[in-house]
BAVEXMI-137992 format. One record per residue (C-alpha): residue number from 1; residue in three letters; x negated, y negated, z. Coordinates in steps of 0.1 Angstrom, whole numbers, plus 5000, padded with zeros to 4 digits. Example, Ala and Ser with C-alpha at 12.3 -4.5 7.8 and 13.67 -1.06 7.14 Angstrom:
<recs>
REC     k     r     px     py     pz
REC     1   ALA   4877   5045   5078
REC     2   SER   4863   5011   5071
</recs>
This chain:
<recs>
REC     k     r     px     py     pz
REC     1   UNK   6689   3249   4107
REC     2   UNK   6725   3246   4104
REC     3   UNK   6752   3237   4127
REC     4   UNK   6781   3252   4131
REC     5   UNK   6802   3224   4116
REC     6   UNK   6779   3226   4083
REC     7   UNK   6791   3258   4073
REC     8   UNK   6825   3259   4058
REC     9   UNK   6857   3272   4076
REC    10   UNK   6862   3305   4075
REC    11   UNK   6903   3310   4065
REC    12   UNK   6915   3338   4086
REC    13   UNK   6898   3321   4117
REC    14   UNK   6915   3287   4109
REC    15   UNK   6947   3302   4103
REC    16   UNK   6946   3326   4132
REC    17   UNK   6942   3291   4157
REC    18   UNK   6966   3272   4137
REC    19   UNK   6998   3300   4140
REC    20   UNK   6988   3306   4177
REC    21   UNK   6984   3272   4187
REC    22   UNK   7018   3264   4173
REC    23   UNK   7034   3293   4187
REC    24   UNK   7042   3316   4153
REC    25   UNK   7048   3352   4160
REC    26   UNK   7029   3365   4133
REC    27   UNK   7014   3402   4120
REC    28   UNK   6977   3409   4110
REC    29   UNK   6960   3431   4090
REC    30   UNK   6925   3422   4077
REC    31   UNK   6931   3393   4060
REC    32   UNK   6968   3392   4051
REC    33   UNK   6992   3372   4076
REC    34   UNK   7033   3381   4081
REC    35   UNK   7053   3362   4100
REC    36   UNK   7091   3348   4095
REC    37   UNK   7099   3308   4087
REC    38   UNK   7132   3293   4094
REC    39   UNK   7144   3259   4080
REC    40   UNK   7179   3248   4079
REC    41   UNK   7195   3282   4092
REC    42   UNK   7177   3301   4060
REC    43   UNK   7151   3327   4068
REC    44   UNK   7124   3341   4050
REC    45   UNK   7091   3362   4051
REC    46   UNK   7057   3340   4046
REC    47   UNK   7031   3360   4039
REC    48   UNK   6994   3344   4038
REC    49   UNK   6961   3362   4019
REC    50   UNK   6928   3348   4033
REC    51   UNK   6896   3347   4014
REC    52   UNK   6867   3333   4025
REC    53   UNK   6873   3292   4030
REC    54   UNK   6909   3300   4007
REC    55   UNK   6943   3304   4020
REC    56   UNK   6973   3318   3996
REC    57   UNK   7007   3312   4009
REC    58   UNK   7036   3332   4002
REC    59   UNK   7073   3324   4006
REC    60   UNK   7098   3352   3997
REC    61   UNK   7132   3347   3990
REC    62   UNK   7155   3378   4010
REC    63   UNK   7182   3380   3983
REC    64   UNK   7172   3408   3963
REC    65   UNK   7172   3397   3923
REC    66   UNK   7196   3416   3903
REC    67   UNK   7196   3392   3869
REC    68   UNK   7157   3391   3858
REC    69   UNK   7167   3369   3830
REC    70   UNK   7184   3342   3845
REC    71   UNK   7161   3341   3874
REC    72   UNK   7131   3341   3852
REC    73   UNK   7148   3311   3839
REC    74   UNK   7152   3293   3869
REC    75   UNK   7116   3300   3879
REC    76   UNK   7108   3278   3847
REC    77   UNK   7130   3249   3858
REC    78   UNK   7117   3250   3893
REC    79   UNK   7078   3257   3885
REC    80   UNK   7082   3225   3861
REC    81   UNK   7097   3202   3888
REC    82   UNK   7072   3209   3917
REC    83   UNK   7040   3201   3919
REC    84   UNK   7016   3221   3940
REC    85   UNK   7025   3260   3932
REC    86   UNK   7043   3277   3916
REC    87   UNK   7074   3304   3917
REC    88   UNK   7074   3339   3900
REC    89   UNK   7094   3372   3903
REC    90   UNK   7082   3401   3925
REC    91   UNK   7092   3433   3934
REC    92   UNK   7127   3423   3927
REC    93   UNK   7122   3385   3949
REC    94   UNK   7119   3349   3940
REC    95   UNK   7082   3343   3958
REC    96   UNK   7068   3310   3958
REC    97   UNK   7028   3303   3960
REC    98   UNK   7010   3273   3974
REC    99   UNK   6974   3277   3984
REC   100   UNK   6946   3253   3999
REC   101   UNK   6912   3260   3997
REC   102   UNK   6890   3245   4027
REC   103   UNK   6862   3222   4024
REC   104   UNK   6857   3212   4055
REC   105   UNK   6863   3222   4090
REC   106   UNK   6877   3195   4109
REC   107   UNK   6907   3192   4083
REC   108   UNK   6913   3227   4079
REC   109   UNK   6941   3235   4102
REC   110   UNK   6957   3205   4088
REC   111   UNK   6951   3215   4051
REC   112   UNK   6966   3252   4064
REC   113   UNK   6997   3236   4081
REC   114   UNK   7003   3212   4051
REC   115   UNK   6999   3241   4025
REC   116   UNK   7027   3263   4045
REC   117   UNK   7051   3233   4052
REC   118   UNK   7052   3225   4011
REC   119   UNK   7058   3260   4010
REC   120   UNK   7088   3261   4029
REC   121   UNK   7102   3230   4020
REC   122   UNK   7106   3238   3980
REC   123   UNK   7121   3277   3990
REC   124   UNK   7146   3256   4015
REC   125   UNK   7152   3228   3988
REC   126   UNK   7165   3256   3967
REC   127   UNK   7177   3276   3989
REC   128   UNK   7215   3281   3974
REC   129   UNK   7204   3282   3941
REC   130   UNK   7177   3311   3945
REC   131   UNK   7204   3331   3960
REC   132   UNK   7232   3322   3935
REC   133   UNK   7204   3329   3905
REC   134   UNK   7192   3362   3922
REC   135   UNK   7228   3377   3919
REC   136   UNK   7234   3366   3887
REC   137   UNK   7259   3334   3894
REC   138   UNK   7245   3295   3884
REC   139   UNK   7249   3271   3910
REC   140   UNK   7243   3237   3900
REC   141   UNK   7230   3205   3923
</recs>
C-alpha cells in the first residue's frame, strides 16, 4: 500500500498552501493562479498554470509593447543571459516563464517558492529596460 508521502505532490495543492501560508492574495480558477508581485516599487501580474506535479510561472510585464521588433530583440539578449526560463512576447507583453516540476513532497513548496522568486527577480532586474524596449526607446545598463 502506499502512503501518502509516496505519491507525488499534486501542484495546485502545493501551490494553494504555499500562497496562503505566505499571505498572497491570489485568484483561482481550476488550475490557473493570478495574483500581483511587487519588488522594488514595480508591479506586475504572475500568473501560474498547474499540471499534475508541474508548476508554470508567469511574469507579465504591464507596459504594453508598441515596437515588436526591438522588443523581440531584447527578448534574445535577455533569454541568452538567464538561465532558468525564458522571455517571449504575448498579447502585446514582455512575459517571462520559469517552471518547476515536483518530485517530491517535502521540497515542493520550496521548489514553488524558489521557481516564483527567479521569476520575479529577472522581470525586476530588467525592469527599466522592458519598459524603455516596449515603447520603442533603448535604455542601456
Amino acid at each position: 500500500m502506499k502512503q501518502n508521502f509516496d505519491l507525488p505532490p499534486e501542484s495546485g495543492e502545493e501551490l494553494t498552501a504555499l500562497l496562503e501560508r505566505s499571505g498572497v492574495d491570489f485568484t483561482r480558477e481550476g488550475e490557473t493562479f493570478r495574483f500581483r508581485f511587487a519588488s522594488g516599487g514595480c508591479v506586475w501580474q504572475t500568473v501560474c498554470c498547474c499540471r499534475e506535479s508541474r508548476v508554470l510561472v508567469y511574469g507579465i510585464h504591464p507596459t504594453p509593447v508598441t515596437d515588436p521588433v526591438g522588443a523581440l530583440a531584447l527578448c534574445g539578449e535577455i533569454n541568452s543571459r538567464v538561465v532558468e526560463g525564458s522571455l517571449f512576447l504575448a498579447e502585446e507583453r514582455f512575459v517571462f516563464r520559469t517552471g518547476v516540476r515536483l518530485t517530491e513532497r517535502f521540497e515542493a513548496q520550496a521548489r514553488i517558492a524558489a521557481a516564483l522568486e527567479y521569476n520575479a527577480a529577472v522581470l525586476s532586474r530588467f525592469w527599466e529596460r522592458l519598459a524603455a524596449a516596449a515603447q520603442g526607446r533603448s535604455f542601456h545598463l
